[in-house]
C-alpha positions as CSV (number, residue, x, y, z in Angstrom):
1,X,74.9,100.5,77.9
2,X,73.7,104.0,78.4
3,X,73.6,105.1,82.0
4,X,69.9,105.3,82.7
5,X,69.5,102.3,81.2
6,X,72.1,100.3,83.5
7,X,70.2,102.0,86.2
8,X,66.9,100.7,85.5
9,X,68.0,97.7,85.1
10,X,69.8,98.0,88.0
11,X,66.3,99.1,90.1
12,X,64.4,96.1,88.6
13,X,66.8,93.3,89.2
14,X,67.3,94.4,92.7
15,X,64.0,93.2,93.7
16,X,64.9,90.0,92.4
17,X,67.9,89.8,94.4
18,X,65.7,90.9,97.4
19,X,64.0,88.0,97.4
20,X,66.7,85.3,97.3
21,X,67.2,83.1,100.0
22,X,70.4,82.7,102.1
23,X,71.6,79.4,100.5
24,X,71.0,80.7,96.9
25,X,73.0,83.9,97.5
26,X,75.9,81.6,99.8
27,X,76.1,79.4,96.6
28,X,76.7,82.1,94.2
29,X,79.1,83.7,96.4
30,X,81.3,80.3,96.5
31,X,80.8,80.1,93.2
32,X,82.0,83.2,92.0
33,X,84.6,83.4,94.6
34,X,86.3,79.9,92.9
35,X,85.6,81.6,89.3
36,X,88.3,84.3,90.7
37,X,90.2,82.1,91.7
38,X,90.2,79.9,88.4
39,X,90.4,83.0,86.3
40,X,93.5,84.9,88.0
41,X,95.6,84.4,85.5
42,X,93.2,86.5,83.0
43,X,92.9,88.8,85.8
44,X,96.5,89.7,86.3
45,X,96.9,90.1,82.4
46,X,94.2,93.2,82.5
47,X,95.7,94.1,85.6
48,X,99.0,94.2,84.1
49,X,97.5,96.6,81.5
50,X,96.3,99.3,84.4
51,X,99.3,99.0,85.6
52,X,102.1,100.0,82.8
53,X,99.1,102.9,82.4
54,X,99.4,103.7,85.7
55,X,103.2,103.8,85.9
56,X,103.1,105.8,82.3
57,X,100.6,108.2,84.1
58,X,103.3,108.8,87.4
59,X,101.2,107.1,89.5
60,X,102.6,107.9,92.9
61,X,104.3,104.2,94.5
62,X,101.6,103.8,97.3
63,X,98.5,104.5,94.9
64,X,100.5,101.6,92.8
65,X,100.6,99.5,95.6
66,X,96.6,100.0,96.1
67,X,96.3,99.1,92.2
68,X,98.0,95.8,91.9
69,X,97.3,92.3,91.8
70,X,98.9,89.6,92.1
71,X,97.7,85.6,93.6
72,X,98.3,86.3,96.6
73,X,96.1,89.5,96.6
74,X,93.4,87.3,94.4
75,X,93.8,84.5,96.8
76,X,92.7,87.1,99.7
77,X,89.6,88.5,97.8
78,X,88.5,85.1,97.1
79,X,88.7,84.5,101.2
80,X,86.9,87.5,101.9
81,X,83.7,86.5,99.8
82,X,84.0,83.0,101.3
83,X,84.1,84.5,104.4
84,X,81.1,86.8,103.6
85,X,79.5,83.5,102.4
86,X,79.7,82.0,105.8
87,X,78.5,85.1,108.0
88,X,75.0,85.1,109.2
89,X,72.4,86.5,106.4
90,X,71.0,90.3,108.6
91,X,67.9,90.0,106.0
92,X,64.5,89.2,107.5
93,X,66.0,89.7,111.1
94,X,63.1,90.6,113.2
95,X,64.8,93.0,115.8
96,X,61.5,93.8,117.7
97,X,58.3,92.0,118.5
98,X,55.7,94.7,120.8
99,X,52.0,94.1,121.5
100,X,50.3,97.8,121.6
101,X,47.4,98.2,124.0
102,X,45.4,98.2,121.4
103,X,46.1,94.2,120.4
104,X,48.3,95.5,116.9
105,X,51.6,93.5,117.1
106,X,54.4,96.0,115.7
107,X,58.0,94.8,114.8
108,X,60.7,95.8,113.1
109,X,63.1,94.0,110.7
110,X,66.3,94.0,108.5
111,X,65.7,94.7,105.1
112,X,67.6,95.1,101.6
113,X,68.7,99.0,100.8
114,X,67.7,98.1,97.2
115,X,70.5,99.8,94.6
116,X,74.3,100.5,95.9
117,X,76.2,102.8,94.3
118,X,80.0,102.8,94.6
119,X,82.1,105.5,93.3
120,X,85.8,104.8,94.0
121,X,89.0,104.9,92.7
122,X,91.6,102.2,91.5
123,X,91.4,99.9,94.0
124,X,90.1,96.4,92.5
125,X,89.5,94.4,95.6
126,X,87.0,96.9,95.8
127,X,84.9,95.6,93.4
128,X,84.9,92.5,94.6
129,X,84.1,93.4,98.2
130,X,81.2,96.0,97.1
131,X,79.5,92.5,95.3
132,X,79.9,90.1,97.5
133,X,78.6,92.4,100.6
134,X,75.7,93.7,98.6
135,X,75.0,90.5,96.7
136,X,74.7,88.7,100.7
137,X,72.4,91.4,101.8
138,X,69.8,91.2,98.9
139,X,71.4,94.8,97.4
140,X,72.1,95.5,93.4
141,X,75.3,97.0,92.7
142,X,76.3,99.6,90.5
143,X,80.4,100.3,90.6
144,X,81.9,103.0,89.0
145,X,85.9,102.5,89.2
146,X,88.6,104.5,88.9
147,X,90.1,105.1,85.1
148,X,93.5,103.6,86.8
149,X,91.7,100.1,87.0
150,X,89.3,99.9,84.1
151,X,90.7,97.0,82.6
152,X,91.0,95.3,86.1
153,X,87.6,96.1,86.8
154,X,85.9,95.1,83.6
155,X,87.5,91.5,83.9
156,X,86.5,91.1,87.7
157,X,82.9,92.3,87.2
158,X,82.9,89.7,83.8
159,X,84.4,86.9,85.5
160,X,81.5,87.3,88.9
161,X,78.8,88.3,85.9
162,X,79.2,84.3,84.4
163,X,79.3,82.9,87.9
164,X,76.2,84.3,88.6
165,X,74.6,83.0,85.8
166,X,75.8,79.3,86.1
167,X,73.6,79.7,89.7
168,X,70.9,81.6,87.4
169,X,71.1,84.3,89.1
170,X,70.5,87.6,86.6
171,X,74.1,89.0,86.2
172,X,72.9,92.3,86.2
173,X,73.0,92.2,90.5
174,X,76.4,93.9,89.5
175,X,76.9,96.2,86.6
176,X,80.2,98.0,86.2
177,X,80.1,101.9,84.8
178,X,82.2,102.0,82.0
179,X,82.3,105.2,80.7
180,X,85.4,107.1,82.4
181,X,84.1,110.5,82.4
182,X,83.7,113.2,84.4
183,X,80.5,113.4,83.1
184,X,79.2,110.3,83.5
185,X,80.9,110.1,87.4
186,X,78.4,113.6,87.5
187,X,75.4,112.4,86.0
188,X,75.8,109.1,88.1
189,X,75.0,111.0,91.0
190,X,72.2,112.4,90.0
191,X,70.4,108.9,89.5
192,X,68.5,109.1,92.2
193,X,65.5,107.9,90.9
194,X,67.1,104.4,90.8
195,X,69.9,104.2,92.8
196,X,68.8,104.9,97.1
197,X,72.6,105.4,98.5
198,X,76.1,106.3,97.0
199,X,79.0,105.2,98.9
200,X,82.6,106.9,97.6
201,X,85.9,105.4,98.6
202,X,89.1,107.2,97.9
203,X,90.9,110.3,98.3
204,X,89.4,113.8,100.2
205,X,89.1,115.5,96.7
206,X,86.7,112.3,95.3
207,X,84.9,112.1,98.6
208,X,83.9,115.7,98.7
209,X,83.3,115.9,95.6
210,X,80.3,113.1,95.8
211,X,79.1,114.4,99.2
212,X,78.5,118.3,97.3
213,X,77.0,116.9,94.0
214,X,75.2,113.8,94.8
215,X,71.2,114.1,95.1
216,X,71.6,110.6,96.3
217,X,71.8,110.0,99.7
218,X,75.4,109.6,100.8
219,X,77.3,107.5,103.6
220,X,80.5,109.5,103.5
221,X,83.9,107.3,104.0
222,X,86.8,109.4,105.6
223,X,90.4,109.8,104.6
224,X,92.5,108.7,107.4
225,X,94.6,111.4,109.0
226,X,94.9,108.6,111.9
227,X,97.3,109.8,115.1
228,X,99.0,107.2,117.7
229,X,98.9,109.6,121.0
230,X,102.0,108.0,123.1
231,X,101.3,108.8,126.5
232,X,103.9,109.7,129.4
233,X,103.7,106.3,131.0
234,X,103.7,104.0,127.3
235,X,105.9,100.9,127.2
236,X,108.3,102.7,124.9
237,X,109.3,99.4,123.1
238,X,105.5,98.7,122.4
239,X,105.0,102.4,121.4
240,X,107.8,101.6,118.6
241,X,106.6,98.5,117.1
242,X,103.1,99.9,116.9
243,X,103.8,103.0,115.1
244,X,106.0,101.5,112.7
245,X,103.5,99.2,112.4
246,X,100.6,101.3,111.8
247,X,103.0,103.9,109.6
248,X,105.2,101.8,107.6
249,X,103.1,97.8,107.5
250,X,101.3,99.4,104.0
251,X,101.5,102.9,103.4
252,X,98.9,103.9,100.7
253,X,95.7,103.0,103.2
254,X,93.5,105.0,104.9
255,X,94.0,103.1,108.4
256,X,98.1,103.8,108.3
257,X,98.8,106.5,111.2
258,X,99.8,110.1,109.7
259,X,100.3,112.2,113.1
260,X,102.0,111.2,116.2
261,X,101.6,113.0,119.4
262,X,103.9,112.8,122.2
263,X,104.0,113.8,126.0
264,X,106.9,115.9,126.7
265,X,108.2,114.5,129.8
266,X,108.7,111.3,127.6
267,X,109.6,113.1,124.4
268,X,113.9,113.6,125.1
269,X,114.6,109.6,125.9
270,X,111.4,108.2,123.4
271,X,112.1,110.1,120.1
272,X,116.0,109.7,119.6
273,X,115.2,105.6,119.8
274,X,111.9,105.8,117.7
275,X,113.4,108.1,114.9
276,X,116.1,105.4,114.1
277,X,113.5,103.0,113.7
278,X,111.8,105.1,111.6
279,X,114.4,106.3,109.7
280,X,115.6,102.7,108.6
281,X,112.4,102.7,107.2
282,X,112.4,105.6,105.3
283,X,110.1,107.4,107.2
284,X,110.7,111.4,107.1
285,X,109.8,113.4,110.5
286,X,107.8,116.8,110.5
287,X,107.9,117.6,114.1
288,X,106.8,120.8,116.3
289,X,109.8,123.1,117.4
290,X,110.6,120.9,120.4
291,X,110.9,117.6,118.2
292,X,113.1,119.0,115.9
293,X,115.4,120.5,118.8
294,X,115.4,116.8,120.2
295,X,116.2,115.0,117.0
296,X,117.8,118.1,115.1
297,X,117.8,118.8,111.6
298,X,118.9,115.7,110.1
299,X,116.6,113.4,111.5
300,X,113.8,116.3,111.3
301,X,112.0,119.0,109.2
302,X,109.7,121.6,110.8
303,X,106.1,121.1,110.4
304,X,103.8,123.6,109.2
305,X,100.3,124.2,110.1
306,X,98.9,121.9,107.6
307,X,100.9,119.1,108.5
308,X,98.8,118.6,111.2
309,X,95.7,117.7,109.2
310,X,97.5,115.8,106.4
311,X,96.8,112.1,105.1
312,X,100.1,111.7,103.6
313,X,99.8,108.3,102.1
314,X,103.5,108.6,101.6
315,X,106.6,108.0,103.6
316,X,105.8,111.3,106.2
317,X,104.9,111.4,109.6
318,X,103.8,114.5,111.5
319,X,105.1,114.8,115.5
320,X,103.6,116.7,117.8
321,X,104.5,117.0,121.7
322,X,102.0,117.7,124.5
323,X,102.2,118.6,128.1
324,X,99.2,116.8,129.3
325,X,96.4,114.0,128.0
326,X,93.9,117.2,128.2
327,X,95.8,118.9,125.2
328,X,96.4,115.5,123.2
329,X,92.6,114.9,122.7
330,X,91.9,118.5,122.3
331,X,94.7,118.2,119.3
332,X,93.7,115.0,117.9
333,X,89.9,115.8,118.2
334,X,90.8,119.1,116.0
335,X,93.0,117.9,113.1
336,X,91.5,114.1,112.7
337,X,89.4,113.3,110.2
338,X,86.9,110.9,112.5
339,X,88.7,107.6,111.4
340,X,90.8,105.7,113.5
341,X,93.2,107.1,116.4
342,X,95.4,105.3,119.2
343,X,96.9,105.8,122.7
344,X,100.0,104.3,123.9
345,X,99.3,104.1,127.6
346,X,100.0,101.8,131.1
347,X,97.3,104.2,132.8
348,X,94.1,103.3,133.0
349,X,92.4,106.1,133.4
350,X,94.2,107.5,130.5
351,X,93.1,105.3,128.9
352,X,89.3,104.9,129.2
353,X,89.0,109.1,128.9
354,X,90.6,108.9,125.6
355,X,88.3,106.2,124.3
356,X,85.1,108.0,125.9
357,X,86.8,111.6,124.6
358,X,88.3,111.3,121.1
359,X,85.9,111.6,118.4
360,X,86.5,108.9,115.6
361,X,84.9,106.0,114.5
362,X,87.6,103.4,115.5
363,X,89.5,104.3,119.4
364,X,92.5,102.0,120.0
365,X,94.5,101.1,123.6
366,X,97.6,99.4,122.7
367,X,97.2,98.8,119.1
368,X,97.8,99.3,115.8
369,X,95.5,101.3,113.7
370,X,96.0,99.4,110.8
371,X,93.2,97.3,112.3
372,X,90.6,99.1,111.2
373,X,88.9,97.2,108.4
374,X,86.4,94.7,107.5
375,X,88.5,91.6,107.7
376,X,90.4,91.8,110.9
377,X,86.6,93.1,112.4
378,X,85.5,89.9,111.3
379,X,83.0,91.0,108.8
380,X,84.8,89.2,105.8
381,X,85.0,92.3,103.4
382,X,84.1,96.4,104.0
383,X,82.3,98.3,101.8
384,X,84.3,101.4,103.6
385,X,85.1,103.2,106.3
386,X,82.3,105.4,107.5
387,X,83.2,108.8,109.1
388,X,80.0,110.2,109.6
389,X,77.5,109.7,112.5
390,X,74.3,108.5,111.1
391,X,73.1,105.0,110.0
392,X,76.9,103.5,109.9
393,X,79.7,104.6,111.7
394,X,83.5,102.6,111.3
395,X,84.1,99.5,108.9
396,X,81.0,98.9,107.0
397,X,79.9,94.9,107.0
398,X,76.7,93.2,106.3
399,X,74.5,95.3,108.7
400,X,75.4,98.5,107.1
401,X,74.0,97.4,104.3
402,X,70.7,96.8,105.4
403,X,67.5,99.2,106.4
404,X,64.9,98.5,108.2
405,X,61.1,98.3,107.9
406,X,58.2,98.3,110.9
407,X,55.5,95.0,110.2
408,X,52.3,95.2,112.0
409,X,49.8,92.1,112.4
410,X,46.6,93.1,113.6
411,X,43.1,91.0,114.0
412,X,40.6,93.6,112.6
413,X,41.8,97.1,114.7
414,X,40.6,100.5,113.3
415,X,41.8,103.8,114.7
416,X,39.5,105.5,116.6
């Protein structure tokens, strides 16, 4: 189908979708959630196909890991629409209800966006997630996948398309770019006649490259150069399984910590103990000058400046020591990429001025940032990670995909 075409269509089914009521859209969403399900085995065969491609192509391991399927992963996407299913519908929410003085009653209430555009790379639980969250809310979807997981995608958009249409619902409430161009990613973003906000998900260089060219309005999701601060009076056991945890639980995802920072007084007794653990994993150490005269040159490389800002996505961490909590936020405010970021901490105090101080969308005490998605937020599925400040900010759920419009009852009331 030729792009402006899909888009149209897109724009003219999405007021259908609009209009559907909360059990129709749970229904479909159960339905096409079993069709998954029923289906995986066709599923895993195309997905097989991106994959030798993929591995053919040099497709680094952790983008790999991002890229594959298998029935366990299915089994998961299937959950997270179920779980979408059963959340509360936002649409129609009346948030406000004001009399003015002049008699006009003026609310306010949740209402469909109307056409989402995703642009993202080869991640096919993507697809799934960006339906089943725009389907609930009353939104249209147009996806354009990565070139990695065409054949992935094309199958998983079929396979929902045909659910849909056993609940007679018009398939087209997701339509699937097919065209792996450049070109087409370029002229896709200029649909902004039809399509009212782009969402990206993937690396920086996709990310910026949407937010420059786009004349649709953008909600910009971050690359994750996440930090774990360990602070002087951290449980150093905790502060170990946490950032192995957070580094080395999945390594390829935006929410896996990239940068520790250390306090100094801690830094001599902490960092021998935590580089073994890291080490069995396979973890390699870029530290400042005093890490790498603790550990020494075979458990440690010297970092350069840009290490400090890096989203590896590989088997790398970046170690930086501190003399105070002061200089940590400073550090972490200035190389983090608004995301996700973590103290280690016993101190209060500590820890309430790093959660009112450090600048991300997602603050942690005492935990992994590997938490910082839709599922474990209890939104079912995210259509990203939003770094930016305006409209949606952290995992995006059902809200985030919602505006809002003012209704006004009046009895007869002209302006004077």
């Amino acid at each position: 189908m030729e792009l402006m075409e899909l888009c149209r269509k897109s724009k003219e089914v999405s007021r259908k979708i609009g209009m559907l009521d909360t059990e129709k859209k749970n229904r479909a969403l159960y339905a096409a959630a079993d069709a998954l399900i029923e289906h995986a085995e066709r599923l895993l065969e195309e997905n097989a196909k991106d994959l030798v491609r993929a591995r053919a192509n040099h497709m680094p391991e952790s983008l790999l890991d991002r890229l594959m399927l298998d029935e366990g992963r299915i089994g998961q996407i299937a959950a997270g629409m179920r779980q979408v299913a059963a959340l509360e519908d936002p649409v129609g929410e009346v948030l406000s209800m004001k009399k003015r003085p002049n008699g006009l009653l003026l609310g306010q209430k949740r209402v469909p966006i109307g056409v989402v555009g995703m642009i993202y790379e080869a991640r096919p639980n993507v697809t799934a997630d960006a339906f089943s969250l725009c389907f609930k809310t009353g939104n249209a979807v147009i996806l354009k996948g990565g070139s990695d997981a065409m054949y992935s995608n094309i199958s998983m958009v079929s396979i929902i398309q045909a659910a849909l249409e056993e609940q007679e619902i018009p398939k087209d409430a997701v339509l699937l770019i097919t065209d792996p161009s450049h070109e087409a990613a370029a002229a896709f973003m200029k649909m902004n006649a039809y399509v009212d906000v782009l969402i990206p998900r993937g690396g920086r260089g996709l990310i910026q490259t949407v937010v420059n060219q786009a004349t649709i309005p953008v909600i910009e999701t971050g690359t994750g150069n996440c930090h774990i601060y360990v602070d002087e009076s951290a449980d150093f056991q905790m502060a170990a399984d946490i950032i192995c945890n957070a580094k080395t639980q999945r390594i390829g995802v935006c929410n896996a910590c990239e940068s520790l920072v250390i306090h100094k007084r801690i830094a001599e007794s902490f960092l021998p103990c935590l580089s073994d653990a890291l080490n069995e994993r396979g973890v390699e150490i870029r530290g400042d000058q005093n890490v790498c005269r603790i550990l020494g040159p075979k458990r440690s490389r010297a970092a350069l400046e840009e290490d400090w800002g890096r989203e590896y996505l590989d088997w790398i961490l970046s170690v930086k020591t501190v003399s105070s909590l002061d200089e940590a936020i400073a550090h972490i405010n200035r190389y983090n990429t608004g995301h996700s970021e973590a103290i280690i901490t016993k101190d209060y105090a500590n820890a309430q001025r790093f959660l009112d101080e450090i600048d991300a969308a997602c603050v942690y005490v005492n935990a992994s940032t590997r938490f910082s998605d839709g599922f474990e937020f209890g939104f079912g599925a995210e259509i990203g990670i939003s770094t930016q400040k305006l409209h949606a900010r952290g995992p995006m759920g059902l809200n985030a995909l919602t505006s809002t419009k003012y209704i006004i009852y009046g009895n007869g009331q002209i302006r004077p």
